[in-house]
C-alpha positions in Angstrom: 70.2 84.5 132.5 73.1 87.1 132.6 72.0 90.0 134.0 71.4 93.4 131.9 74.3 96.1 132.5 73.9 99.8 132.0 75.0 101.1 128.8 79.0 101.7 129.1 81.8 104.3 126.9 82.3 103.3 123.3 86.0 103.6 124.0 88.2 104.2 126.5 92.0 105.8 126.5 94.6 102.9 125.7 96.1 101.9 129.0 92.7 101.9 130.7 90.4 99.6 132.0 88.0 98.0 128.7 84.2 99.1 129.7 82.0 96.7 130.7 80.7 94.2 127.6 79.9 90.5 127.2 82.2 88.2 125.2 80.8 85.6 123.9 83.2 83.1 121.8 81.6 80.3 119.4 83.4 77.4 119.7 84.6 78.4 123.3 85.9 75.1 124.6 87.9 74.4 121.0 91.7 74.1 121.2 92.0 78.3 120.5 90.1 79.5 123.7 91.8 76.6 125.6 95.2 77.5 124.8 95.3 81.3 123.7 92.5 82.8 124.1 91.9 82.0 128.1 94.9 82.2 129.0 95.0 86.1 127.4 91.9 86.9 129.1 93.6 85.4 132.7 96.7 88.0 131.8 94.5 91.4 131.0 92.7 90.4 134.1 96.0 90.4 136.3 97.2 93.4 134.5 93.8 95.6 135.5 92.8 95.8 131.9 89.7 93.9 132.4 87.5 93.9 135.3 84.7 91.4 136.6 82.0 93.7 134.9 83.4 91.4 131.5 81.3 88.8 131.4 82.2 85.6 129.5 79.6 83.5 127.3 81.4 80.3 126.0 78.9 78.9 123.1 79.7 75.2 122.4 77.7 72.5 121.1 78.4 69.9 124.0 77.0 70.0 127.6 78.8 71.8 130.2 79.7 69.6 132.4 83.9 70.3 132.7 83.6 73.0 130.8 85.8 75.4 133.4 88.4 72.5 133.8 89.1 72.7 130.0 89.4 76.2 129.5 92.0 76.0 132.5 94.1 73.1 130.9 97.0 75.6 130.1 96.7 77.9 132.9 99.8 78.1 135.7 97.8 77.8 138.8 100.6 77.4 141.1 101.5 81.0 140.3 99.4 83.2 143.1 98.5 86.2 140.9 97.2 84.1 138.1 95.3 82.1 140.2 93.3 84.4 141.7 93.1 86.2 138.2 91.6 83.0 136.9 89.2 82.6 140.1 87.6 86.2 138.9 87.3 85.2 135.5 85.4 82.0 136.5 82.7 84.0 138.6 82.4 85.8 135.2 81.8 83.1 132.8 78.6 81.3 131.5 78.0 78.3 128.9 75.4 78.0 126.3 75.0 75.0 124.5 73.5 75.1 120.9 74.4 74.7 117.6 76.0 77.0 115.5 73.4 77.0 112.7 70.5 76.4 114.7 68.3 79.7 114.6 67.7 78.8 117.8 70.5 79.2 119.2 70.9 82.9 118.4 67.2 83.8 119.9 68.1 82.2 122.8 71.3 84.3 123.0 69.2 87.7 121.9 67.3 87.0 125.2 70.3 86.8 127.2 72.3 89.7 126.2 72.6 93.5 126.3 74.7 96.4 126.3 78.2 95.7 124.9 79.3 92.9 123.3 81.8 91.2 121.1 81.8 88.0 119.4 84.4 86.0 118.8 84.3 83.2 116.0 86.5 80.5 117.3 85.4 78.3 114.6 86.1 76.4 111.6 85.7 78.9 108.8 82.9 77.7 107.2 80.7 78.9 109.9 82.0 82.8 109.4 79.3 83.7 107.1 76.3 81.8 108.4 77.3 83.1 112.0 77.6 86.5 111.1 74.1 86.3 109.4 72.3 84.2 112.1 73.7 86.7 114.4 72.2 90.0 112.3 68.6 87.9 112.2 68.4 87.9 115.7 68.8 91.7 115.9 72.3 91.1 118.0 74.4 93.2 115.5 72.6 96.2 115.6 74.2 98.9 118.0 71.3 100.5 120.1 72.2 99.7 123.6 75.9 99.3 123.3 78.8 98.5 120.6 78.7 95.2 118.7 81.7 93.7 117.2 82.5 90.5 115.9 86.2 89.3 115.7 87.2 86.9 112.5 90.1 84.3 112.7 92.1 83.7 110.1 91.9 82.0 107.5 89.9 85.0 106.3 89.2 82.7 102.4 91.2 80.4 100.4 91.6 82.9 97.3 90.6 86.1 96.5 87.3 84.9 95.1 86.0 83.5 98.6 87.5 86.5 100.3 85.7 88.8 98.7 82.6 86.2 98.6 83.1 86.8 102.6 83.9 90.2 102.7 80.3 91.1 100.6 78.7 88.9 103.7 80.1 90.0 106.6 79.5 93.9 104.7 75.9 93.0 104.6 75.1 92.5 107.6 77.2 95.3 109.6 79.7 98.0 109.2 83.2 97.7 108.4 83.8 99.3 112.2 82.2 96.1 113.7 84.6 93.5 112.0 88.1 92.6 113.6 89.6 90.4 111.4 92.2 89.2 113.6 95.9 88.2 112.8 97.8 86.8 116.2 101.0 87.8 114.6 100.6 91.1 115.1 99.7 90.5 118.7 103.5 89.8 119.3 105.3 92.7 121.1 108.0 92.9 118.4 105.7 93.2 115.3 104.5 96.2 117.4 107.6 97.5 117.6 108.2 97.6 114.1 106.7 101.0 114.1 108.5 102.7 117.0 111.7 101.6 115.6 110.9 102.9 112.6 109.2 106.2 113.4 110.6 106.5 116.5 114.2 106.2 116.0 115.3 109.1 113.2 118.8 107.5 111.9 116.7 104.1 110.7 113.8 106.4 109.3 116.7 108.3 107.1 117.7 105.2 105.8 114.8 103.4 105.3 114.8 103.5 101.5 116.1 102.3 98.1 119.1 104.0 98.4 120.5 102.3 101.1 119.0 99.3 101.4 119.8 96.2 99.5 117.0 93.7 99.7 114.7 92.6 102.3 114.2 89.3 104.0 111.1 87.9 105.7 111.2 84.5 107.3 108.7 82.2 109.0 109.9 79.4 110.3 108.7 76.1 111.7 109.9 73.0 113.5 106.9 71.3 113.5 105.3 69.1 111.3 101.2 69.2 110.0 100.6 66.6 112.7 97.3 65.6 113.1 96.2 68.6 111.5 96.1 66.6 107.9 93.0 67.0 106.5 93.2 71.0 107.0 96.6 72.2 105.8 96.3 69.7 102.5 93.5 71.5 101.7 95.1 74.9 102.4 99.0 74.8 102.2 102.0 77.1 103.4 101.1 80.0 100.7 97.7 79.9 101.8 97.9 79.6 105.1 100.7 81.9 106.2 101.3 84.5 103.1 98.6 86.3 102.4 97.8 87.2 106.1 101.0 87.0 108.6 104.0 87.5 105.7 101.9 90.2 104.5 101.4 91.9 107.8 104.8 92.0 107.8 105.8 93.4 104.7 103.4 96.2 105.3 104.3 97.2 108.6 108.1 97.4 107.3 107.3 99.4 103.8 104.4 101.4 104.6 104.7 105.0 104.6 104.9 107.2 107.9 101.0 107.6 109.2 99.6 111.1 110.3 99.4 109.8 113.4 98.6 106.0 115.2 95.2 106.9 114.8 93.7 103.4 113.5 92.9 104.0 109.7 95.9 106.2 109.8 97.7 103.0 110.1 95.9 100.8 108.2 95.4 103.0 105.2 99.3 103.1 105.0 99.5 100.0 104.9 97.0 99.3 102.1 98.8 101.5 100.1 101.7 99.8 100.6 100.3 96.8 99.6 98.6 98.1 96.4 101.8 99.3 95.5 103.2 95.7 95.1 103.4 94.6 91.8 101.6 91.9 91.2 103.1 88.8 89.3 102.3 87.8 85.8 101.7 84.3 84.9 105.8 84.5 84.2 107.0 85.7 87.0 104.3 83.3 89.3 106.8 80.1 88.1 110.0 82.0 87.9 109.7 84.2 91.5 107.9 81.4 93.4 109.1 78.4 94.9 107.0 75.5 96.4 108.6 72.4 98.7 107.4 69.5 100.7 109.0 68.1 103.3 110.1 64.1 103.1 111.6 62.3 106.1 114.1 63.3 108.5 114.4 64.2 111.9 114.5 67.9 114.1 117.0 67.2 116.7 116.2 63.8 118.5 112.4 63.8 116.8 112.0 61.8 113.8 109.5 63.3 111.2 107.8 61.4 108.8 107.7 62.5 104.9 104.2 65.0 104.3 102.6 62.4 102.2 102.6 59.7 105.1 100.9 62.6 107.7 97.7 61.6 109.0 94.6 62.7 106.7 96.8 63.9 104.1 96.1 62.0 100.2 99.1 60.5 98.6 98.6 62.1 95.2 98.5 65.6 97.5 100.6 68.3 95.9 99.7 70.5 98.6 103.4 72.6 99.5 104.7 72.9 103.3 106.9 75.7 102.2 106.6 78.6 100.2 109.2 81.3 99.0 108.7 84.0 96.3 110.4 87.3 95.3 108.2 90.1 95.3 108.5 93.8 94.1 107.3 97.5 95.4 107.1 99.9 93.0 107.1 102.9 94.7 109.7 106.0 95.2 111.0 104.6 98.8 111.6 100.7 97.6 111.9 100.8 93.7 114.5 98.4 93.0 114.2 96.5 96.4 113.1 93.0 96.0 111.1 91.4 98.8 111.9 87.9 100.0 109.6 86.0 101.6 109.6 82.3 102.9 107.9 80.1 105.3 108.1 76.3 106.2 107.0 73.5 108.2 109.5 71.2 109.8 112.6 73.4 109.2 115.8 73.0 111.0 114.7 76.0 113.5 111.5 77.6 114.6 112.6 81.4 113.2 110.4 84.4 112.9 112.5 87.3 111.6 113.1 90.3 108.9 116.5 91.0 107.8 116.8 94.2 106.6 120.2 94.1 104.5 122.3 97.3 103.7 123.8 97.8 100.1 127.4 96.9 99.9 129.8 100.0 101.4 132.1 101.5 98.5 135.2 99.3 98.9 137.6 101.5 97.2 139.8 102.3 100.5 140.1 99.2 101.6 141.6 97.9 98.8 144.2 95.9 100.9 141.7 94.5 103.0 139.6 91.4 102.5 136.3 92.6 101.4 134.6 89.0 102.4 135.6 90.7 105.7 133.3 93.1 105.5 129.7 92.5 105.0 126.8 94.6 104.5 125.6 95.9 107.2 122.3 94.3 108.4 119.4 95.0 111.1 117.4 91.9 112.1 113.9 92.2 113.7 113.6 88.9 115.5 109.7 88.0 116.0 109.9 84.9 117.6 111.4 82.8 119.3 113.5 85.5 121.2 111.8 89.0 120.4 114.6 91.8 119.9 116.6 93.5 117.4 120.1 92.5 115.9 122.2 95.1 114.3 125.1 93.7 112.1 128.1 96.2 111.8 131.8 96.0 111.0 134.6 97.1 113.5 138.2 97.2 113.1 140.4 94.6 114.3 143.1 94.9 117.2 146.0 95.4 115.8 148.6 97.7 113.7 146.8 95.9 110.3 143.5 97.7 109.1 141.4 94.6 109.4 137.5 94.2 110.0 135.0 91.6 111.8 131.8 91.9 111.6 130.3 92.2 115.0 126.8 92.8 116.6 124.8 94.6 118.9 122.0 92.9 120.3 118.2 93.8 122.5 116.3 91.4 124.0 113.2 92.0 125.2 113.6 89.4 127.4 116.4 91.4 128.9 114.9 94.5 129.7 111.1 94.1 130.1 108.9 91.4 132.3 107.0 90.0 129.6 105.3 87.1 131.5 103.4 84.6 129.6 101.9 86.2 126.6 99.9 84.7 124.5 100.1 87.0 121.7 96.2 87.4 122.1 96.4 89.8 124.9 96.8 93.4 122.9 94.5 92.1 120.3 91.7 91.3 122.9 92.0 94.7 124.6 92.0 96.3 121.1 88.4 94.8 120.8 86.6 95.7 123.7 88.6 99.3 123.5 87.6 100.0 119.9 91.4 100.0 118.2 91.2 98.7 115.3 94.9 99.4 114.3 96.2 95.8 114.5 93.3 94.6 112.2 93.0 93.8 108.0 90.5 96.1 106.4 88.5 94.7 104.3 90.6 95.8 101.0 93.9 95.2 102.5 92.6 91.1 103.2 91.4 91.7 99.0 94.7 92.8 98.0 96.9 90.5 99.8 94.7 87.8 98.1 95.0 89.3 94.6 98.9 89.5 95.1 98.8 85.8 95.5 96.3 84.3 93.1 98.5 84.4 90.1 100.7 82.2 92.4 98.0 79.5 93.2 96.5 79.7 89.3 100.2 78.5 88.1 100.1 76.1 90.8 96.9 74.7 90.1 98.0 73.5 86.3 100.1 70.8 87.5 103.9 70.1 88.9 104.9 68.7 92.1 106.2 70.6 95.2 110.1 70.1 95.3 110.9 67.6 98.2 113.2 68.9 100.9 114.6 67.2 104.0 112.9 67.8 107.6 115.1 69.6 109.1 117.0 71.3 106.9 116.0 74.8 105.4 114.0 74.2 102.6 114.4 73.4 99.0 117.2 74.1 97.1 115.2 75.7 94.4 114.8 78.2 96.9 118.5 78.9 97.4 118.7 79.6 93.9 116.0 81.9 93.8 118.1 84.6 95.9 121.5 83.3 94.3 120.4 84.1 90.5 120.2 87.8 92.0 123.5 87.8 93.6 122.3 86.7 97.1 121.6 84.6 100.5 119.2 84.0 102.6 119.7 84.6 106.1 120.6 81.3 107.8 117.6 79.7 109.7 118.8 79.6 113.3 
């Protein structure tokens, strides 16, 4: 039985050591805690953020018995300080095997625990709801001796009915406060950034608006194939699984409106108002702005892919897309007239994570003589992943006695300049819980309004049509291409 601790701060100053709580994660063997989720915990415990008095309650529904050796399965242990980072985390954890809707289960777990404590559904998402209520029947929810939060992975509904079908559960049973619905993308240092770029940096902030800036890309790029993950992503799809939550996320955090301050619904009231601003497609626009591929056969450098409809668990009538691209618009003061691209993929010819923020064309009239396919607009990338940092795209002159331009680059790398180790992504968002922060977290109407964006996307869909084929390995369908190139533009390549 763990043992009862005394009754620690609600939150604590960023930067400090969380307070003393229990985490208990449902599903805490499944491939999430294995391979994110420990591993994040093993890193806030080298970095002082957590101490032993976090204790650890992996709920699973098979016996114990290697339990410790799975959840180490991705863990460096030849590296000293994450070693004995990992040897304090293990005096820390606990196992409790039941099922997850077995009431029995949760009074056994009401005996066991006090004081502070987070849960943490590591599940499939069917068992959101039914958790969330079991938990509430057992009186753990309710905040008496401690705080009591409960962190949601995506994917937070399949439309904007079941969201908000969700959203009236979750609501029921405690306070908006108590729910992290978490988004790993914004776990990424980069994403963060976004922000302090933004806000922090007063020449980007003065031209941050429809008056110098062209258009905006936002790319999400895979390599990999569906897998042996089949039987999920038919049933869900690229629009559904990657749009409403991490595309969004984006496209929020680079139109939203200067906060008062970082306070947390400072932040996410900005970007819900950002969000509400988009305008949301008509049944016209839903065909005309929004593109749907599948990927067929090819291969993504020496690895061979097999075409979508020969993946493992997926139907052969399935017109499920593995790519998505659409053209949004914002109609507010700072981006009227600023379409939004957006675009991600499976099994693409380069795993790319990236916003390109394009410049409207300079006036050309004084270089009149010069070649103006020389001269470029000006762009700023924000690279996400693979290699986090920040491209800016400017023109310089040419050596010479001719008044000739190149465009040329100035490039960050976090990799350069900081020791980011090996993050998980999951790190920040882990510390945000057991600190309080809700900053990095979808509100319940944000998650609402990214689904109501979307569903006049999935109700064209769902009246028939195929999903135009495209070659793994390449980037994307050509329908896409001409998307951008009936307004006069590219994409950004995919490199």
């Amino acid at each position: 039985m763990l043992k009862p601790r005394k009754k620690a701060p609600q939150t604590v100053e960023p930067g400090e050591q969380a307070p003393a709580a229990t985490l208990v994660i449902f599903g805490g063997v499944g491939d999430l805690s294995r391979r994110l989720l420990t591993p994040a915990l093993v890193n806030l415990t080298r970095d002082g953020l957590i101490g032993a008095d976090l204790t650890i309650v992996v709920v699973s529904r098979g016996p114990d018995a290697q339990f410790e050796r799975e959840l180490e399965e991705h863990l460096d242990l030849s590296d000293k300080p994450t070693k004995a980072a990992w040897a304090t985390r293990c005096k820390t954890l606990s196992y409790f095997q039941g099922e997850f809707d077995d009431p029995a289960t949760f009074e056994g777990l009401a005996k066991q625990l006090s004081g502070n404590v987070a849960f943490y559904f590591a599940t499939a998402a069917s068992f959101f709801g039914p958790i969330a209520q079991s938990l509430a029947k057992a009186g753990l929810l309710k905040e008496t001796e401690g705080f009591r939060r409960v962190v949601v992975e995506k994917p937070f509904g399949h439309d904007l009915a079941s969201a908000r079908a969700l959203n009236k559960t979750l609501l029921s049973v405690m306070g908006e406060t108590q729910i992290f619905r978490i988004d790993h993308f914004l776990g990424k240092e980069t994403v963060q950034n976004i922000m302090v770029a933004r806000f922090g940096n007063a020449f980007l902030e003065a031209v941050w608006n429809a008056r110098y800036i062209d258009h905006v890309q936002i790319t999400a790029a895979e390599t990999v194939d569906v897998g042996t993950r089949g039987a999920f992503y038919d049933a869900t799809g690229a629009l559904r699984d990657m749009v409403p939550n991490h595309l969004f996320q984006l496209l929020a955090m680079i139109g939203m409106e200067p906060p008062n301050s970082f306070d947390a619904e400072a932040v996410r009231n900005e970007k819900v108002k950002l969000l509400q601003a988009v305008r949301i497609p008509t049944s016209k626009e839903a065909k005309a702005d929004a593109v749907r591929g599948r990927y067929t056969g090819g291969a993504i450098g020496p690895k061979k892919v097999m075409p979508y409809l020969k993946a493992q668990d997926v139907a052969k009538s399935s017109t499920t897309e593995t790519y998505v691209a659409m053209k949004l618009m914002v109609d507010s003061w700072r981006w009227a007239g600023v379409p939004f691209y957006l675009r991600t993929g499976k099994a693409l010819a380069a795993r790319d994570t990236e916003i390109v923020i394009q410049f409207k064309p300079i006036a050309l009239a004084m270089f009149r003589n010069t070649d103006i396919s020389k001269i470029p607009p000006n762009k700023l990338i924000i690279q996400i992943q693979p290699n986090e940092g920040l491209d800016l795209h400017f023109n310089a002159k040419v050596p010479g006695p001719v008044v000739d331009t190149k465009e040329v680059r100035m490039a960050f790398r976090y990799a350069d300049n900081f020791d980011l180790g090996h993050r998980t992504g999951y790190e920040t968002l882990l510390y945000d819980v057991l600190i309080g922060d809700q900053s990095l977290f979808q509100r319940a109407d944000q998650v609402e309004r990214g689904w109501q964006i979307v569903q006049p996307i999935l109700n064209a869909w769902s009246k028939g049509g195929e999903p135009e084929d495209y070659k793994a390995g390449s980037e994307g369908p050509s329908e896409a291409d001409e998307l951008l190139k009936r307004d006069g533009r590219a994409w950004h390549p995919v490199t």
